[in-house]
LUMMARRO-612081 format. One record per residue (C-alpha): residue number from 0; x, y, z. Coordinates in Angstrom, 3 decimals, always signed. Each point is the difference from the previous one (the first is absolute). Example, Ala and Ser with C-alpha at 12.3 -4.5 7.8 and 13.67 -1.06 7.14 Angstrom:
2
<rec num="0" X="+12.300" Y="-4.500" Z="+7.800"/>
<rec num="1" X="+1.370" Y="+3.440" Z="-0.660"/>
***
This chain:
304
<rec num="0" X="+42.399" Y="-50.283" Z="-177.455"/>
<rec num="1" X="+3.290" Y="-0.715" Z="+1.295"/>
<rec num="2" X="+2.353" Y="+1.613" Z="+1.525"/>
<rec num="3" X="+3.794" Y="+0.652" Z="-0.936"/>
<rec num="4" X="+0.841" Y="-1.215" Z="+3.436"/>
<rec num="5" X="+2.421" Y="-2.803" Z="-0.421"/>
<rec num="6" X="-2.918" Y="-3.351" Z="+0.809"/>
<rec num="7" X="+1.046" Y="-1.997" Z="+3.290"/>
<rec num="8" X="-1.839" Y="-3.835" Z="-0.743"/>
<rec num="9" X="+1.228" Y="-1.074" Z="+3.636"/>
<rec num="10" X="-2.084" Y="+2.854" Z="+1.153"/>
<rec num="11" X="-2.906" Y="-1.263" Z="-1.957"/>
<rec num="12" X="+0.320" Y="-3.517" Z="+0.956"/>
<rec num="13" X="+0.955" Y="+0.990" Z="+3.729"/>
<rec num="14" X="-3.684" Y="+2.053" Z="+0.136"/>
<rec num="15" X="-2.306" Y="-2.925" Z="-1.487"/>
<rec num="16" X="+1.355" Y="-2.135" Z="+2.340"/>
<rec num="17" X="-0.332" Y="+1.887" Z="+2.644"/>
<rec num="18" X="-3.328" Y="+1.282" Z="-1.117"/>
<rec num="19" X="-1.001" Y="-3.111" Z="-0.101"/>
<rec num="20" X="+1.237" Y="-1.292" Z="+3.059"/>
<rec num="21" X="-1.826" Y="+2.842" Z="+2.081"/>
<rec num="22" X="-3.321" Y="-0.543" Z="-2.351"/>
<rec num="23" X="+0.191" Y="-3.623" Z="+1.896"/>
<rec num="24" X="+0.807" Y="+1.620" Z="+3.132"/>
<rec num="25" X="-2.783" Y="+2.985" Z="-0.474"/>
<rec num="26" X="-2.751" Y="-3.114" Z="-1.049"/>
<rec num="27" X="+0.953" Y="-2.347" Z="+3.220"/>
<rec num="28" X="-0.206" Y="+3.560" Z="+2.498"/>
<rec num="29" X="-3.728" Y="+0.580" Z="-1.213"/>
<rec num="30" X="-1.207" Y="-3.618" Z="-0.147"/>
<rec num="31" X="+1.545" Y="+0.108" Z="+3.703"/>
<rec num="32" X="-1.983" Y="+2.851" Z="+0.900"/>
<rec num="33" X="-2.783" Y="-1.321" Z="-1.832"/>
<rec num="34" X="-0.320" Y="-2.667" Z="+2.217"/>
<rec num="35" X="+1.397" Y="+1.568" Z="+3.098"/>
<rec num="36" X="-2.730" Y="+2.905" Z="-0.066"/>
<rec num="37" X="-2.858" Y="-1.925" Z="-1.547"/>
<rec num="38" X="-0.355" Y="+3.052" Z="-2.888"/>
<rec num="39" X="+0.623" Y="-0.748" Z="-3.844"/>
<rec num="40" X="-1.249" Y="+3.437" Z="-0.528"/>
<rec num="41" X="+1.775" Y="+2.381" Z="+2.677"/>
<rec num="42" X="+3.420" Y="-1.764" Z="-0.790"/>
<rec num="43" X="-0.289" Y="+0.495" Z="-3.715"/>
<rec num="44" X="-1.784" Y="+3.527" Z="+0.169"/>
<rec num="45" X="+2.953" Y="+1.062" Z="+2.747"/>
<rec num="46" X="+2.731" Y="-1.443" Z="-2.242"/>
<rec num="47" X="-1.085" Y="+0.948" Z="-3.201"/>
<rec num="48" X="-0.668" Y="+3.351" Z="+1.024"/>
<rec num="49" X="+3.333" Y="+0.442" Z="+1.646"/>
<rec num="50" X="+2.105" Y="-1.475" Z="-2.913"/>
<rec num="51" X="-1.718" Y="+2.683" Z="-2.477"/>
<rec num="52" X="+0.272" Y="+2.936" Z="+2.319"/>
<rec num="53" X="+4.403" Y="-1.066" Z="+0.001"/>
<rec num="54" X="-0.329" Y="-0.719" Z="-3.447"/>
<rec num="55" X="-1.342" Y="+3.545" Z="-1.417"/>
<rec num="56" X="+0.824" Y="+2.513" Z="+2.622"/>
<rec num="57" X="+3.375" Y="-1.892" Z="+1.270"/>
<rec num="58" X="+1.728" Y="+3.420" Z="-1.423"/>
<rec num="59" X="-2.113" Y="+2.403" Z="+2.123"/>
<rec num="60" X="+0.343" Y="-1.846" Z="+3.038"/>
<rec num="61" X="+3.627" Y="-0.323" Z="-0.408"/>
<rec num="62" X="+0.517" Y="+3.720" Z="-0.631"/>
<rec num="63" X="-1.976" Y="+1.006" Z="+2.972"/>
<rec num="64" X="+2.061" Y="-2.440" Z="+1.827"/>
<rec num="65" X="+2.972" Y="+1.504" Z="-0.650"/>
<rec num="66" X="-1.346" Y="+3.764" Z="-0.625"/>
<rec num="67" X="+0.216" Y="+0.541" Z="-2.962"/>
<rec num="68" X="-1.435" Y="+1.963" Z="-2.614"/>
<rec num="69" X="-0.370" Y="+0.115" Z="-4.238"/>
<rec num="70" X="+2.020" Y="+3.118" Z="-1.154"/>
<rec num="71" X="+0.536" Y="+1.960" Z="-2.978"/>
<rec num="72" X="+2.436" Y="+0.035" Z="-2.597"/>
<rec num="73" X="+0.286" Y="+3.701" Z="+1.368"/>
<rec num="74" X="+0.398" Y="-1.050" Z="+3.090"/>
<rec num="75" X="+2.629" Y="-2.340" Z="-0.552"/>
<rec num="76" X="+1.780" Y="+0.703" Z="-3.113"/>
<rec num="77" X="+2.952" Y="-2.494" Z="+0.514"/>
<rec num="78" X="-2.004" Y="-2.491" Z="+1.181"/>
<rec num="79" X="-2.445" Y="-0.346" Z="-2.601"/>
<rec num="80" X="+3.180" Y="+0.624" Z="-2.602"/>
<rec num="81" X="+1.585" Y="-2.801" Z="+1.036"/>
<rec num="82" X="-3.116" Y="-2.257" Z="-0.266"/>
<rec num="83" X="-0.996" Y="+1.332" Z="-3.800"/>
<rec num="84" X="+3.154" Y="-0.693" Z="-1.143"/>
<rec num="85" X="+0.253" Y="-3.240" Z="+1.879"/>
<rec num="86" X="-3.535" Y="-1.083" Z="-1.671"/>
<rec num="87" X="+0.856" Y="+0.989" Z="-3.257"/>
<rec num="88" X="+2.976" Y="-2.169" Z="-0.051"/>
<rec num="89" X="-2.242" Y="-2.466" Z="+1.270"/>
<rec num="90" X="-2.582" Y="+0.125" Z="-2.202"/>
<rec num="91" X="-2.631" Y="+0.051" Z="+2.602"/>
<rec num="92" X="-2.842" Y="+1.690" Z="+1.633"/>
<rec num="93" X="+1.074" Y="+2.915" Z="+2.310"/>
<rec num="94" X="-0.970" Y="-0.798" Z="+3.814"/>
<rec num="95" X="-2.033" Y="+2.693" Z="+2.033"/>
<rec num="96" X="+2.917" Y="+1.820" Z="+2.335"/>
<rec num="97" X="+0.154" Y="+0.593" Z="+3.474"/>
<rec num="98" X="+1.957" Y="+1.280" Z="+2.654"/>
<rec num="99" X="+0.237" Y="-1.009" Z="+3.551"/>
<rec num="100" X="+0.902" Y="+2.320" Z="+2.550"/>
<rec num="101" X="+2.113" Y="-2.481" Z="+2.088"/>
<rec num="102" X="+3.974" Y="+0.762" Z="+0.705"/>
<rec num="103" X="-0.081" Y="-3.724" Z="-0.602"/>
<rec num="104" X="+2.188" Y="-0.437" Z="-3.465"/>
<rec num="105" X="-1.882" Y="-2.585" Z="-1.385"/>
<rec num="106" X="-2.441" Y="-0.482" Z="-3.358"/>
<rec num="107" X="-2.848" Y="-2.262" Z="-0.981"/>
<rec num="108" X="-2.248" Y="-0.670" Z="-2.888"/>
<rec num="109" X="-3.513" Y="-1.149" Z="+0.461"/>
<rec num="110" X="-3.335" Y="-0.603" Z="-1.841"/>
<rec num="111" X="-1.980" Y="-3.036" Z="-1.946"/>
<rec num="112" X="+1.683" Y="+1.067" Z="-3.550"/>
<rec num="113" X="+2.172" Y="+1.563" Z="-1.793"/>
<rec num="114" X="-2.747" Y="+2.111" Z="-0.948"/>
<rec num="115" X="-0.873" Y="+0.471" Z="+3.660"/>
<rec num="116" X="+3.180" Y="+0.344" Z="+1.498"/>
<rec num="117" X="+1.545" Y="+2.457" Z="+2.610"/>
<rec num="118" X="+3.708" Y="+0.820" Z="+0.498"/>
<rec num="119" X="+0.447" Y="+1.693" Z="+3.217"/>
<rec num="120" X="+3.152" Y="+1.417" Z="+1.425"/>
<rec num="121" X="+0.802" Y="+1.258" Z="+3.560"/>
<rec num="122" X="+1.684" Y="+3.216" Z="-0.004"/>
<rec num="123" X="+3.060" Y="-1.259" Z="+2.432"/>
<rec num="124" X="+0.967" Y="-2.319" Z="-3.332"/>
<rec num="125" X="-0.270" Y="+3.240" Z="-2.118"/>
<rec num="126" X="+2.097" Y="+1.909" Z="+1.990"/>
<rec num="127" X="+2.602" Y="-2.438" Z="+0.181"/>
<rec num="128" X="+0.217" Y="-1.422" Z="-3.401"/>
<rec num="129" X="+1.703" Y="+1.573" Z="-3.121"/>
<rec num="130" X="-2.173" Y="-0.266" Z="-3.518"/>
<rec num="131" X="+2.223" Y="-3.295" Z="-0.930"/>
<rec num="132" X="-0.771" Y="-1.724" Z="+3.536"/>
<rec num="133" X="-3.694" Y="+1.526" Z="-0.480"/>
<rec num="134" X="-0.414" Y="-1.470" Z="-3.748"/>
<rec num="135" X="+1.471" Y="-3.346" Z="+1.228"/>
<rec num="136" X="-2.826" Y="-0.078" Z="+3.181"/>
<rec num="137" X="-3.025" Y="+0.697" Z="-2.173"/>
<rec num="138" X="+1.279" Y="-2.606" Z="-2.926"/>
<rec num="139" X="+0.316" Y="-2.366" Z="+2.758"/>
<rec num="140" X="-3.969" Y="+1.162" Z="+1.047"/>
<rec num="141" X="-1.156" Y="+0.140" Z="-3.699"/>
<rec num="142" X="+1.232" Y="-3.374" Z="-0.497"/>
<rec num="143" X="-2.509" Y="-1.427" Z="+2.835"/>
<rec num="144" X="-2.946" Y="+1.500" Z="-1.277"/>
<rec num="145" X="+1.294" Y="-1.592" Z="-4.038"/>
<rec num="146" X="+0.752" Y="-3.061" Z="+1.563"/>
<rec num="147" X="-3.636" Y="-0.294" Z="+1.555"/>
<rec num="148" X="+1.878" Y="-0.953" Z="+3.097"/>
<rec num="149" X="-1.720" Y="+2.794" Z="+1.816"/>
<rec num="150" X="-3.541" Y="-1.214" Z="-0.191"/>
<rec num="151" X="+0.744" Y="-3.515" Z="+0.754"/>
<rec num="152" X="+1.558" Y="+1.433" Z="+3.184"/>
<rec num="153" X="-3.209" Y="+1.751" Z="+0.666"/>
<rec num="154" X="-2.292" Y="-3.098" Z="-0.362"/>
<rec num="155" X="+2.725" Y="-2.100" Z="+1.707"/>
<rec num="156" X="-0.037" Y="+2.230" Z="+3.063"/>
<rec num="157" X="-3.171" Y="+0.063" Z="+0.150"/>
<rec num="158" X="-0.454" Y="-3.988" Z="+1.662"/>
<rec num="159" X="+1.991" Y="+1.509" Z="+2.706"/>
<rec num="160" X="-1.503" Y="+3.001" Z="+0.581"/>
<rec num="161" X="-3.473" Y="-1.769" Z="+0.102"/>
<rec num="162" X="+1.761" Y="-2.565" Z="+2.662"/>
<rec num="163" X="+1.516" Y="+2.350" Z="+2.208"/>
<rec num="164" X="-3.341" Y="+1.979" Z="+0.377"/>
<rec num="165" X="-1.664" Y="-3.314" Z="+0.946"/>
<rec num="166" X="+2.631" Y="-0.948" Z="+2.521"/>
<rec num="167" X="+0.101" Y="+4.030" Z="+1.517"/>
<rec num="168" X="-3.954" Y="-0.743" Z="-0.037"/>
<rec num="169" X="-0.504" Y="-3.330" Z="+1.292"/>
<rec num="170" X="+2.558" Y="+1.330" Z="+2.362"/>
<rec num="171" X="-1.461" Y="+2.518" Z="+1.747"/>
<rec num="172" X="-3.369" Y="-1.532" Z="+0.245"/>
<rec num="173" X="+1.834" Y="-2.824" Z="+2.025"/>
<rec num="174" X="+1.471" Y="+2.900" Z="+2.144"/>
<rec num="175" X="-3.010" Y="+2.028" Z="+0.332"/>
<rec num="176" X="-3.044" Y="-1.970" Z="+0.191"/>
<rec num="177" X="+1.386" Y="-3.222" Z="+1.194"/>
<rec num="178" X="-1.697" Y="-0.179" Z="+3.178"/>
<rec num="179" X="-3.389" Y="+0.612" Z="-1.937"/>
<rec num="180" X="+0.715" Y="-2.921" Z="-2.140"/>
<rec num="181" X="-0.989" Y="-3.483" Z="+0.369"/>
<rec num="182" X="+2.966" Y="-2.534" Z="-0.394"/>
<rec num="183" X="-1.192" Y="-1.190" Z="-3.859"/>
<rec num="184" X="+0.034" Y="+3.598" Z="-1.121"/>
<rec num="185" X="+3.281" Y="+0.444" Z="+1.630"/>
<rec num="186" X="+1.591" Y="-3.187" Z="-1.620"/>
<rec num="187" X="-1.617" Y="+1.182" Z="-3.316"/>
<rec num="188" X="+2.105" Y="+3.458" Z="+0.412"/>
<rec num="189" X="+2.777" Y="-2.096" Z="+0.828"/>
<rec num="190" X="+0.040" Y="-2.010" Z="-3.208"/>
<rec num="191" X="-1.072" Y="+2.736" Z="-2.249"/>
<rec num="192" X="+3.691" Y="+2.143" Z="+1.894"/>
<rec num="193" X="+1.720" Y="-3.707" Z="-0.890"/>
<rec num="194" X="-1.155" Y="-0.376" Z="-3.567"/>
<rec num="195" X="+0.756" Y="+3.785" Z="-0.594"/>
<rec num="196" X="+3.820" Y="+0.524" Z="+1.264"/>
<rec num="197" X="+0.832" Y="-3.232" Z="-1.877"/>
<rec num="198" X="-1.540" Y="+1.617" Z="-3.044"/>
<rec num="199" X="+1.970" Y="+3.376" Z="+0.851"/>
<rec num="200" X="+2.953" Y="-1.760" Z="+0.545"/>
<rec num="201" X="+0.310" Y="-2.171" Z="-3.671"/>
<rec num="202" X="-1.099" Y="+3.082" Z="-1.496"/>
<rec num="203" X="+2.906" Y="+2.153" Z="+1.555"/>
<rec num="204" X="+2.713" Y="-3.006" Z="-0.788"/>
<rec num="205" X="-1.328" Y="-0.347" Z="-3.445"/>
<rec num="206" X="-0.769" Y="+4.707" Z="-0.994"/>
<rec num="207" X="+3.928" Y="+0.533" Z="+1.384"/>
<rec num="208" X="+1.701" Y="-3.321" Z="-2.107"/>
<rec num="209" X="-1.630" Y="+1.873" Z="-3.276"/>
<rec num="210" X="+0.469" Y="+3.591" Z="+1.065"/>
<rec num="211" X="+3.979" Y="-1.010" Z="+0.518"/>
<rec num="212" X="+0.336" Y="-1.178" Z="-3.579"/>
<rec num="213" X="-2.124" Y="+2.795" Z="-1.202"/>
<rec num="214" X="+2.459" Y="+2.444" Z="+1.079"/>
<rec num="215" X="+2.788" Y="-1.242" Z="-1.362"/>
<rec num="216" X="-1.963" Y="-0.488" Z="-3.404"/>
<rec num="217" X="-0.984" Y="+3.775" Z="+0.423"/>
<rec num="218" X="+3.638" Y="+0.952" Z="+0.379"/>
<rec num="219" X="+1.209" Y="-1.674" Z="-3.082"/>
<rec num="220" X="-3.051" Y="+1.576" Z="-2.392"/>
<rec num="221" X="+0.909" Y="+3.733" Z="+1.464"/>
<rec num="222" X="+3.610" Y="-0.592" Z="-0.732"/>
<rec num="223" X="-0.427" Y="-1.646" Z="-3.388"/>
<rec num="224" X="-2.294" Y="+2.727" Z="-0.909"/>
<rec num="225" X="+2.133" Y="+2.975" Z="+1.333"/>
<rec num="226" X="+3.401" Y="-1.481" Z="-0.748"/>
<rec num="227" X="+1.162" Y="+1.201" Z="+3.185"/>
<rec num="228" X="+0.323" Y="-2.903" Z="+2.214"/>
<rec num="229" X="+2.282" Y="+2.139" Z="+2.003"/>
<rec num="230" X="-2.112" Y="+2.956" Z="+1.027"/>
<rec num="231" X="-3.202" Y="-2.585" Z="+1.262"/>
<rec num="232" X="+3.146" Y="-1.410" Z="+2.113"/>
<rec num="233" X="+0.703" Y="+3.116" Z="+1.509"/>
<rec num="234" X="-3.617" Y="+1.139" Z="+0.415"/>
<rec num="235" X="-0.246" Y="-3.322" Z="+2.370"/>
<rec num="236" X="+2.772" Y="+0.320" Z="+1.933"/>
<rec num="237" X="-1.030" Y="+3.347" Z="+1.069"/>
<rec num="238" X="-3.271" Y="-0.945" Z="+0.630"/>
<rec num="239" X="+0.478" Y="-3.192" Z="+2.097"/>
<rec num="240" X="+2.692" Y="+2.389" Z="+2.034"/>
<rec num="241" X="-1.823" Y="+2.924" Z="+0.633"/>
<rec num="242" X="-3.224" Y="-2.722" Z="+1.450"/>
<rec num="243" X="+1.357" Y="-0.633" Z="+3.112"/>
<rec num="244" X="-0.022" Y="+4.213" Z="+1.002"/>
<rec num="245" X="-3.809" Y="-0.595" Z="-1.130"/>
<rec num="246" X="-1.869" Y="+0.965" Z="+3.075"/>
<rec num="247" X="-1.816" Y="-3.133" Z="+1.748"/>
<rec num="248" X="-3.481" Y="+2.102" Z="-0.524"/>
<rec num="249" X="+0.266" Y="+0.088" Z="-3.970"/>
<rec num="250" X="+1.538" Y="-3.584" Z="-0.681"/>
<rec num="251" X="-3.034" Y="-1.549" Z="+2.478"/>
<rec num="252" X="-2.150" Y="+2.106" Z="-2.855"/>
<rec num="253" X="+1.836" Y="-1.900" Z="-2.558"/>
<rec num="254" X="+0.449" Y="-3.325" Z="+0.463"/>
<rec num="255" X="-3.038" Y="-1.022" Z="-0.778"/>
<rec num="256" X="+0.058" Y="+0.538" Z="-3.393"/>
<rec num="257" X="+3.816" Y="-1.392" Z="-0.204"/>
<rec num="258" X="-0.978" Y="-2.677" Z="-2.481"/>
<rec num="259" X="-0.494" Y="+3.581" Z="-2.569"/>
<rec num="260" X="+3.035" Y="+1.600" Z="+0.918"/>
<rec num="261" X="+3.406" Y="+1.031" Z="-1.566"/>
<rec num="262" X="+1.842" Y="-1.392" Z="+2.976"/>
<rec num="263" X="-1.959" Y="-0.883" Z="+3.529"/>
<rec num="264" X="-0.662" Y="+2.053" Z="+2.578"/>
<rec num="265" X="+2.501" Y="-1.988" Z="+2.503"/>
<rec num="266" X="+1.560" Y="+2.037" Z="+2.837"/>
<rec num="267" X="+2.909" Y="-0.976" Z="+1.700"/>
<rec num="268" X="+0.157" Y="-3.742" Z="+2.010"/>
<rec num="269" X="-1.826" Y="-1.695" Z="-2.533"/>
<rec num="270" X="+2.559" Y="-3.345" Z="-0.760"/>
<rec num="271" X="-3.176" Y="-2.201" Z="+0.679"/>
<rec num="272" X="-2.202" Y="+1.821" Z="-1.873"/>
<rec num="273" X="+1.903" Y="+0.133" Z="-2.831"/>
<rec num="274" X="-0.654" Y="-3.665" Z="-0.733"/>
<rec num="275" X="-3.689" Y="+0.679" Z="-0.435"/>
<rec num="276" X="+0.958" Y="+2.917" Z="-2.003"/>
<rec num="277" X="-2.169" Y="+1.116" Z="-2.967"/>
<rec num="278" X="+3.367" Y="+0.907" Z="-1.666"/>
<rec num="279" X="+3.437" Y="-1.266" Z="-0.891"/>
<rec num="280" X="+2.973" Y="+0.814" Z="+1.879"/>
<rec num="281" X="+1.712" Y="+3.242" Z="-1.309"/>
<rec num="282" X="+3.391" Y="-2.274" Z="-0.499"/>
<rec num="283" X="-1.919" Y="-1.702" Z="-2.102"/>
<rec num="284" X="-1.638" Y="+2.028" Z="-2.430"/>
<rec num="285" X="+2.659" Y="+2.325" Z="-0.083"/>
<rec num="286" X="+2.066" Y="-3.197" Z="-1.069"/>
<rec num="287" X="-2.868" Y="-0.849" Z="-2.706"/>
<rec num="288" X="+0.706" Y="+3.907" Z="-1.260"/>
<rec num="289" X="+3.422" Y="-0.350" Z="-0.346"/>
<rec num="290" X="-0.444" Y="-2.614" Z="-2.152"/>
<rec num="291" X="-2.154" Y="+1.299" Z="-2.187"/>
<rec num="292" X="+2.692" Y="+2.952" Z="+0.147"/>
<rec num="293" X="+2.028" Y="-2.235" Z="-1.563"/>
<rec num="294" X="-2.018" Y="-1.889" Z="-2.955"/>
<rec num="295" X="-0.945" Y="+3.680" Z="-1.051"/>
<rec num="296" X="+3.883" Y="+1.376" Z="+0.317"/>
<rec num="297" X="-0.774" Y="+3.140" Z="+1.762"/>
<rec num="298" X="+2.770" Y="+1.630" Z="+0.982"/>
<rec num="299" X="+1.594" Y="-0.691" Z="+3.337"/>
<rec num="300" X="-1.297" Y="-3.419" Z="+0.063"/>
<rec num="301" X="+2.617" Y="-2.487" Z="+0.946"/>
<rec num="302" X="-0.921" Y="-3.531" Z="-2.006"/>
<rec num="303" X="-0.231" Y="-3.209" Z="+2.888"/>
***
């Protein structure tokens, strides 16, 4: 059934292309290791195996990533407010809530489904958030997991987590057992590192073009559905400020699941980085808000 969320078909479009573009990608990496390790059955037992453990558990592992826990509506009255009412308007499935412990102000929703979804929220963003700027930060999360954008994520992510591990593998072998090797198991390392980072490397280009878009698309469906362009604004600008106090500790924590956040966990000195962001610029979508300000006519919005 679908949602009320206001439909995005660029966002559609954008993810079966890409899906399909990393489903080339994912084939060419295991017939590469296929012939590199000489193993139909390891490659597609290790692959397979990893791809379904992301898949259905992908929100466990991110909550104990980022500590956090399922709670309560007792335990978090406003919280879980918010998201009923939020839902309801909707017309969708409520999410499983958590709550990070993290002075990090941040959100992110996780999960294969709607039906298997988890909204989890850090309890710096709680603290510094009013109920508007809340409301407008879980639409914006709500939207992901209605959009299906959060799943594709998952299984998009996963080519480069897979690739990564091979590289950190093939990499260490090299460094540790090198001098046991012979020179054609050494070469075979070699290509297996070579094939791997260029796999890790399309995959990163190719996860952060879509996550970009999907952020934007996010932001319009949460303002749409709350009507308050303005207050998802604010919520932002706070957030992206209050970042760069983040201690280096907790944003290291985060970043890795930056394609899932609210805004990334950036500190500061991060010009370069920012072009391999997994998010727009904050002049940009707070641009895209004000417009929607505008086409909606809520008050204080000046008309371009």
């Amino acid at each position: 059934m679908r949602s009320r969320f206001e439909p995005d078909r660029q966002l559609t479009a954008r993810m079966a292309v890409t899906m399909f573009l990393l489903g080339l990608v994912y084939v060419a990496f295991i017939a590469a290791l296929i012939v590199l390790l000489k193993s139909v059955v390891l490659v597609v037992v290790i692959a397979a195996g990893l791809l379904l453990a992301q898949f259905w558990f992908s929100d466990r592992i991110a909550l104990y990533a980022m500590h956090g826990r399922l709670v309560t509506a007792e335990e978090e009255p406003r919280l879980h407010g918010v998201i009923d009412r939020l839902c309801a308007a909707a017309d969708m499935p409520k999410p499983q809530v958590a709550v990070s412990g993290m002075d990090m102000p941040n959100a992110f929703a996780t999960g294969r489904n709607a039906d298997h979804a988890v909204v989890c929220v850090t309890t710096g963003l709680q603290r510094r958030l009013t109920t508007e700027e809340l409301e407008g930060v879980l639409a914006h999360e709500l939207s992901h997991v209605a959009h299906r954008d959060v799943a594709v994520i998952t299984i998009a992510s996963f080519l480069g987590v897979l690739a990564g591990l091979i590289v950190r593998f093939a990499f260490y072998s090299q460094l540790f057992g090198g001098a046991r090797r012979d020179q054609n198991t050494a070469a075979l390392l070699a290509l297996v590192m070579a094939v791997s980072a260029l796999v890790y490397a399309l995959s990163f280009l190719l996860i952060r073009a879509l996550s970009r878009y999907r952020e934007l698309a996010a932001d319009r469906a949460a303002a749409l559905l709350t009507a308050k362009p303005s207050a998802l604004a604010s919520a932002l600008t706070k957030v992206s400020g209050d970042v760069a106090r983040i201690p280096t500790q907790d944003l290291r924590t985060a970043q890795a699941f930056n394609a899932f956040f609210f805004t990334p966990a950036l500190g500061p000195g991060t010009a370069v980085a920012n072009l391999f962001s997994t998010h727009p610029s904050l002049e940009r979508r707070i641009e895209a808000l004000a417009e929607i300000s505008a086409e909606l006519g809520e008050p204080g919005s000046r008309t371009p």
